[in-house]
One Martini backbone bead per residue (centre of mass of N, CA, C, O) as a GRO file, in nm:
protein
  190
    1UNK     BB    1  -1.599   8.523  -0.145
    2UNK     BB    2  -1.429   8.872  -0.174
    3UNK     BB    3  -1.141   8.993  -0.245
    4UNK     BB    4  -1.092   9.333  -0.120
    5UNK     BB    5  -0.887   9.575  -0.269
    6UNK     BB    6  -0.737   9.836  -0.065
    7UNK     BB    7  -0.675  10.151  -0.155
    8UNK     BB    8  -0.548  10.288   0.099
    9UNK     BB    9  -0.340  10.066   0.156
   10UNK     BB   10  -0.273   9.861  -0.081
   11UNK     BB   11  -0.203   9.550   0.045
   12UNK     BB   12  -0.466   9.523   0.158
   13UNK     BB   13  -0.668   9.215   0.187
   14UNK     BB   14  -1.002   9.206   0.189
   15UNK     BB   15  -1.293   8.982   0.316
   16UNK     BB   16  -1.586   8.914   0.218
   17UNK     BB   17  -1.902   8.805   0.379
   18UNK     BB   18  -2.099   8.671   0.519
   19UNK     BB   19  -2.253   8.645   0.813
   20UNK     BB   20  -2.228   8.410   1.149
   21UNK     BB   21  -2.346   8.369   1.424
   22UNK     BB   22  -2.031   8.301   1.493
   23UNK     BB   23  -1.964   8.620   1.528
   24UNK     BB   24  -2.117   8.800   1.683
   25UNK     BB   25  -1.890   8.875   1.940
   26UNK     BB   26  -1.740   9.026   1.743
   27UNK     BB   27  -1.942   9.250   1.652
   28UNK     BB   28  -1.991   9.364   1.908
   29UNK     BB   29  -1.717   9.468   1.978
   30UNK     BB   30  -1.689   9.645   1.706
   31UNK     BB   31  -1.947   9.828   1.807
   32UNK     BB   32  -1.813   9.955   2.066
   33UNK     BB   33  -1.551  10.060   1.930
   34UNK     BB   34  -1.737  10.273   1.726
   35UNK     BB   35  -1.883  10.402   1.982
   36UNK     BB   36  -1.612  10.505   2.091
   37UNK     BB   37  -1.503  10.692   1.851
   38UNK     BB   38  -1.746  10.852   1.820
   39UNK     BB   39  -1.696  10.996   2.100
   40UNK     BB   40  -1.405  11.086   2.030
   41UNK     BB   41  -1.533  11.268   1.738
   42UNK     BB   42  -1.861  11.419   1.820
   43UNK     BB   43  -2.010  11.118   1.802
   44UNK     BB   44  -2.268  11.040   2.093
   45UNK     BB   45  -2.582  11.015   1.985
   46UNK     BB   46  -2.617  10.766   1.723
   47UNK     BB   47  -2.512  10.545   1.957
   48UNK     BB   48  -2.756  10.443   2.182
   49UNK     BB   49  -2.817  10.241   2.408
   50UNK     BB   50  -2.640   9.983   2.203
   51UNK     BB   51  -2.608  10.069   1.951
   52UNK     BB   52  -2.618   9.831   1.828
   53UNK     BB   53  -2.837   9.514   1.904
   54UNK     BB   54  -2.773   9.200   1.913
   55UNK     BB   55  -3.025   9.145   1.778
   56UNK     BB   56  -3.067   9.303   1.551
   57UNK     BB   57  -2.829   9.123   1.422
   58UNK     BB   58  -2.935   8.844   1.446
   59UNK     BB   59  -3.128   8.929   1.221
   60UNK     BB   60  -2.891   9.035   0.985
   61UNK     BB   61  -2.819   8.741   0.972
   62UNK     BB   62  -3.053   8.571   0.889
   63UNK     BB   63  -3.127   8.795   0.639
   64UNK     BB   64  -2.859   8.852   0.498
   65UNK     BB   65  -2.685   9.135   0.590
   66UNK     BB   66  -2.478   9.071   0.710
   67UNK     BB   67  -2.137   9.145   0.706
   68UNK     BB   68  -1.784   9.082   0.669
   69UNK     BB   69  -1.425   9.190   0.749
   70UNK     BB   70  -1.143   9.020   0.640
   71UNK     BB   71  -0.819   8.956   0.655
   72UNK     BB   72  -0.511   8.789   0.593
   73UNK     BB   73  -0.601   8.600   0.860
   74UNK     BB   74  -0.893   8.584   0.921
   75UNK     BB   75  -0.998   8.836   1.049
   76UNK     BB   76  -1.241   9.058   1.211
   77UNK     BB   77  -1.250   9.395   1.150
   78UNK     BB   78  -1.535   9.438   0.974
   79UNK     BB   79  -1.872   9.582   0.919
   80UNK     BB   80  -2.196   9.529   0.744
   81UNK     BB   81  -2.549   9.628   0.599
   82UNK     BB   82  -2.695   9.518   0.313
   83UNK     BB   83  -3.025   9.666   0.219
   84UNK     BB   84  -3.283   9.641   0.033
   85UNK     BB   85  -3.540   9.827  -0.078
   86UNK     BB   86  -3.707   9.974   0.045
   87UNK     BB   87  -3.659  10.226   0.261
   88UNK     BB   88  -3.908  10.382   0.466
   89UNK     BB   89  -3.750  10.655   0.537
   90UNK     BB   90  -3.707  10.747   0.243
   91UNK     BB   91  -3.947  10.843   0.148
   92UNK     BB   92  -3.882  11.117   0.305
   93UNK     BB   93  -3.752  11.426   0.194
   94UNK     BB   94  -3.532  11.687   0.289
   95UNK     BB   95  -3.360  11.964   0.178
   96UNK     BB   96  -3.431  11.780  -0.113
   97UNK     BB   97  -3.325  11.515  -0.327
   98UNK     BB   98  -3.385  11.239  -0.497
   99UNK     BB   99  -3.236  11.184  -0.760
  100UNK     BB  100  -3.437  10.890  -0.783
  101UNK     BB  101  -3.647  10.572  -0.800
  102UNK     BB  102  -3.476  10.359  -0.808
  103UNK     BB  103  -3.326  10.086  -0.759
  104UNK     BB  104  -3.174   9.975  -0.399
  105UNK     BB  105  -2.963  10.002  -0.153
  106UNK     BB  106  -2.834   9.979   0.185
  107UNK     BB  107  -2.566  10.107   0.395
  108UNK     BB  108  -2.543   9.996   0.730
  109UNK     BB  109  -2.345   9.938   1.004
  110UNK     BB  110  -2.070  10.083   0.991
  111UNK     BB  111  -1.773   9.865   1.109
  112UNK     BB  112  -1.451   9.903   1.286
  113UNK     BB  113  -1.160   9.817   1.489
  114UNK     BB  114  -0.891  10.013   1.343
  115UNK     BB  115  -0.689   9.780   1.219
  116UNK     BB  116  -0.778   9.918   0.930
  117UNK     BB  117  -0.736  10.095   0.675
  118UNK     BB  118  -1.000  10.069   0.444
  119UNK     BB  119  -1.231   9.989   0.465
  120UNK     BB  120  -1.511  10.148   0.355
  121UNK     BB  121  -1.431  10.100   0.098
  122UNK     BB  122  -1.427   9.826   0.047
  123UNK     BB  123  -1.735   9.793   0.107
  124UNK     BB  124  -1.847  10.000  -0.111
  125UNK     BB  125  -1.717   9.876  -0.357
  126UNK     BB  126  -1.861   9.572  -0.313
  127UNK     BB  127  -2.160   9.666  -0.321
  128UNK     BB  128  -2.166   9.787  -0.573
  129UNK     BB  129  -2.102   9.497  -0.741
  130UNK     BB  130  -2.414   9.445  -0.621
  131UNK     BB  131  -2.478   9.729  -0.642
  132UNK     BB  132  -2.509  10.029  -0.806
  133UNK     BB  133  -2.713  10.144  -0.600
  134UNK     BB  134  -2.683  10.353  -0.348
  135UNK     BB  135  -2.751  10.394   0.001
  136UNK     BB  136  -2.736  10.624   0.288
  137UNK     BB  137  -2.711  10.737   0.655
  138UNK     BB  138  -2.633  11.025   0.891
  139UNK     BB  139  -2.520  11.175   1.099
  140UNK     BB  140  -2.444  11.550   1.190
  141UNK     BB  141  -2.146  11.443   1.342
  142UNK     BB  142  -2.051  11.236   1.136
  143UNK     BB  143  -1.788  11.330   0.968
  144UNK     BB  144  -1.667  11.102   0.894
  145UNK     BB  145  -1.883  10.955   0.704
  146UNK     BB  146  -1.909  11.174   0.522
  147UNK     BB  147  -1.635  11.159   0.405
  148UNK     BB  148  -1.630  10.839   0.329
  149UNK     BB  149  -1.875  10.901   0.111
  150UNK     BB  150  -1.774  11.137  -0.055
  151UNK     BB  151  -1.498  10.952  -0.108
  152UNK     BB  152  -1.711  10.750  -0.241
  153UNK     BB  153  -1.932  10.915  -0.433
  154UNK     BB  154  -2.137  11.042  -0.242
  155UNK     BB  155  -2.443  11.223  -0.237
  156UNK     BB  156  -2.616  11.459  -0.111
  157UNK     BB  157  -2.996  11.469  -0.058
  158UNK     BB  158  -3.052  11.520   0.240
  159UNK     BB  159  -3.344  11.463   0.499
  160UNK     BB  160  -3.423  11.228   0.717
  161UNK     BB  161  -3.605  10.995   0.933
  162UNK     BB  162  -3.610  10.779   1.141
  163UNK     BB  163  -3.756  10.575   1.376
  164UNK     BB  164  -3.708  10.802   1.595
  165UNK     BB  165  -3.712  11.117   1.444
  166UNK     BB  166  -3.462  11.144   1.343
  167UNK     BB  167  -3.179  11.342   1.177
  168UNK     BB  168  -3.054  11.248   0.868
  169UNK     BB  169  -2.820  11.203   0.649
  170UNK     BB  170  -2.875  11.166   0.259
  171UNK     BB  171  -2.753  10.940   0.047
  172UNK     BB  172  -2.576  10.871  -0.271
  173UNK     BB  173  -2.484  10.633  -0.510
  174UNK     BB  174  -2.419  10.616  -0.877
  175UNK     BB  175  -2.286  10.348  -1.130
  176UNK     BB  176  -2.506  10.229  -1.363
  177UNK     BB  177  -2.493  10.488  -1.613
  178UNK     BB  178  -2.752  10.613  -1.583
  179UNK     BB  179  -2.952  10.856  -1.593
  180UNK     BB  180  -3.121  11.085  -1.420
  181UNK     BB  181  -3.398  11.184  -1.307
  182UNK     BB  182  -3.600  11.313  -1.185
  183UNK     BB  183  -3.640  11.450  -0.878
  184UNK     BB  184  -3.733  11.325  -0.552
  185UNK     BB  185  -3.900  11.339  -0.263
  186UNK     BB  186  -4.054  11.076  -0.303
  187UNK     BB  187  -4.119  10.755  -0.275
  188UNK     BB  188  -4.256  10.519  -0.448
  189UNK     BB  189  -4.497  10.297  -0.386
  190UNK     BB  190  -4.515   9.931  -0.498
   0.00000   0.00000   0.00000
């Protein structure tokens, strides 16, 4: 566990940790909040029929990919997923391009309950210190997510398709220090 301090609320201490199986009831009531909120802010296409649906977080919880975030009280608040690469979809990029082929992780399923500020920053710095290169994307839709990604250092780099052929919006944020490559269009296979 890490706690990590929430620079937009101040004084809330959030702590980071592995999803553990007991979680699951918590976690799918915050992603149908989350449903709820995208479609109250005009992103009601993004997570829809369910998603995410409960069987993909209990796979993302035994892959030791989902995390939650909980508060100073151990209430779990917020949750996402950060996945080593290369993620499938991003193999091809359109109208842009990834700043490099390094490795990366990639931050999906974030969402809180609402009830504290600063989850998202807390999320990506958190992430940022288990790997400097993170990837993210989001629909079109999405401004909330958009704004929180920008402000918290990722830069646009084009768009992907999921594996549904929708497009999303594709992110970068590199902490690493090293000067990116030549920009790729598509990430190298290997």
């Amino acid at each position: 566990m890490t706690p990590q301090p929430s620079p937009d609320t101040g004084m809330i201490m959030i702590t980071i940790r592995k999803a553990r199986r007991e979680d699951l009831d918590r976690l799918m009531e915050i992603f149908g909040r989350a449903r709820r909120f995208m479609e109250s802010t005009g992103n009601a296409s993004q997570w829809i029929n369910g998603y995410p649906q409960r069987g993909l977080i209990a796979g993302e919880i035994e892959a030791s990919h989902c995390h939650v975030c909980e508060d100073e009280q151990g209430r779990t608040v917020g949750t996402f997923c950060l996945i080593p690469g290369p993620d499938p979809t991003y193999s091809h990029i359109e109208e842009g391009a990834w700043p490099d082929d390094e490795p990366y992780y990639v931050i999906h399923r974030m969402a809180s309950d609402g009830s504290r500020k600063g989850i998202a920053t807390a999320c990506i710095e958190w992430c940022s210190k288990q790997f400097p290169r993170l990837r993210a994307d989001t629909h079109a839709d999405n401004k909330v997510m958009q704004h929180l990604l920008t402000k918290n250092g990722f830069s646009r780099c084009g768009i992907i398709h999921v594996a549904n052929g929708t497009p999303r919006i594709a992110f970068q944020r590199d902490q690493s220090g090293k000067e990116p490559a030549t920009p790729s269009r598509h990430r190298r296979k290997g």
